[in-house]
C-alpha positions as CSV (number, residue, x, y, z in Angstrom):
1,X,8.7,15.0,-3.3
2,X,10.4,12.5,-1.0
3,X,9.1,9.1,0.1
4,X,5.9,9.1,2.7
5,X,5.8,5.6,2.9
6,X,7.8,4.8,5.8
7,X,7.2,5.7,9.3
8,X,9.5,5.0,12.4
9,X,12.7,3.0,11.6
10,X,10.4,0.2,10.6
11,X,9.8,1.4,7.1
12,X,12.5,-0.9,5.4
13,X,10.4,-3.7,6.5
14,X,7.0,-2.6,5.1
15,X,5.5,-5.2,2.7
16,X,8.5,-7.5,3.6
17,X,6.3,-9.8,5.5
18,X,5.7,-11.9,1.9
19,X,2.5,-14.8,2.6
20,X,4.1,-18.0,2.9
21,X,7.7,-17.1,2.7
22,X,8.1,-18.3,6.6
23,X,6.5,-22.4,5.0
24,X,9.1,-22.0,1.8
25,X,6.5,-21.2,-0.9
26,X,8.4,-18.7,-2.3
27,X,9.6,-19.3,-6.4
28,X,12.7,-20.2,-7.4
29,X,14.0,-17.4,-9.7
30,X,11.4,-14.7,-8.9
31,X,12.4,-11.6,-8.2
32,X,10.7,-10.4,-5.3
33,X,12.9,-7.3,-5.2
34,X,11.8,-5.7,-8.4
35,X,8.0,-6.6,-7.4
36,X,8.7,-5.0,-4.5
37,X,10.0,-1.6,-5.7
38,X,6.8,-1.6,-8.0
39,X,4.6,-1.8,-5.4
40,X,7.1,1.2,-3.6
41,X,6.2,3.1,-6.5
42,X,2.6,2.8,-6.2
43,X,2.2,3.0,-2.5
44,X,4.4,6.2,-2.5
45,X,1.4,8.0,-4.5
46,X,-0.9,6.7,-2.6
47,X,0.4,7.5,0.6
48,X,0.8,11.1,-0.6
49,X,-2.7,11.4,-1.7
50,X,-3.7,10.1,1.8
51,X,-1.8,13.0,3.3
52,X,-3.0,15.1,0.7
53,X,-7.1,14.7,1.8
54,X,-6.3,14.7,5.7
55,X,-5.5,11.4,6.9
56,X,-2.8,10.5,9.1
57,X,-0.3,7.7,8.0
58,X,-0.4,6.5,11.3
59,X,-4.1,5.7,11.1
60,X,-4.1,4.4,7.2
61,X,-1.6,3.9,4.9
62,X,-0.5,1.7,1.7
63,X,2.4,-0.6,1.9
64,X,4.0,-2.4,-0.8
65,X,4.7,-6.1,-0.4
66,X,5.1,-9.2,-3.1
67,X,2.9,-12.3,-3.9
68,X,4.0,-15.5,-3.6
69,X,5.7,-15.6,-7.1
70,X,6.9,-12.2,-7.0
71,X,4.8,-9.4,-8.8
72,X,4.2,-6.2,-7.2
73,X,0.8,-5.7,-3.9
74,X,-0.2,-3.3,-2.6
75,X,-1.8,-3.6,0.6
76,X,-3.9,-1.2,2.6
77,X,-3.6,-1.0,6.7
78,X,-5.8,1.0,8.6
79,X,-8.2,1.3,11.8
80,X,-12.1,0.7,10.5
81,X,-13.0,4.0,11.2
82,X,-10.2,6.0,9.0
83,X,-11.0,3.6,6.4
84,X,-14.5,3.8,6.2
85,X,-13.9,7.5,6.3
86,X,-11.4,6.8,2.9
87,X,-14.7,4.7,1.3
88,X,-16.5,7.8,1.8
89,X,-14.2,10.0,0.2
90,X,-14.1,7.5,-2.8
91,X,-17.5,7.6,-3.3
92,X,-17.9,11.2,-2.7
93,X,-15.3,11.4,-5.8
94,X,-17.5,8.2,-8.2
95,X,-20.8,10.4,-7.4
96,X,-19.1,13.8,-8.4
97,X,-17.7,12.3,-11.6
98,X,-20.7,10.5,-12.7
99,X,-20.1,7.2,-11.1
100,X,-16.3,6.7,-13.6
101,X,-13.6,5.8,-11.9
């Protein structure tokens, strides 16, 4: 299956938006590249299991990003409502497995 993480043209900038890059915090030799494509990895599942229970990628997704010193985030972005809807498909899914995540 392809990627689902992008959306408009803007998807090469997901997660691009490092904290602190614009004030120079970022660390001499890190690479913020390979962090990235972890967090690609990652987000890609989840943004497929997102699809996969209903929700629209335009109301919640993942993105992948990098911390200040390189390694891999993932971030969520969403309106309150579809994300409170997503907390209540998690716990639906902790209550039907005994509370094991």
């Amino acid at each position: 299956m392809g990627k689902v993480t992008g959306f408009g043209e803007d998807w090469l900038n997901d997660g691009l938006d490092v904290p602190g890059a614009e004030s120079g915090l970022w660390v001499a030799g890190a690479d913020y590249i390979a962090g990235w494509r972890e967090a690609r990895e990652a987000v890609d599942r989840l943004n497929r299991a997102l699809l996969g229970v209903g929700l629209e990628l335009s109301a919640v997704r993942a993105v992948a990003s990098t911390s200040e010193d390189g390694r891999g985030v993932v971030r969520l972005a969403g309106s309150p409502d579809v994300v409170d809807r997503l907390a209540e498909l998690l716990e639906a899914c902790a209550n039907d497995a005994g509370g094991a995540a």
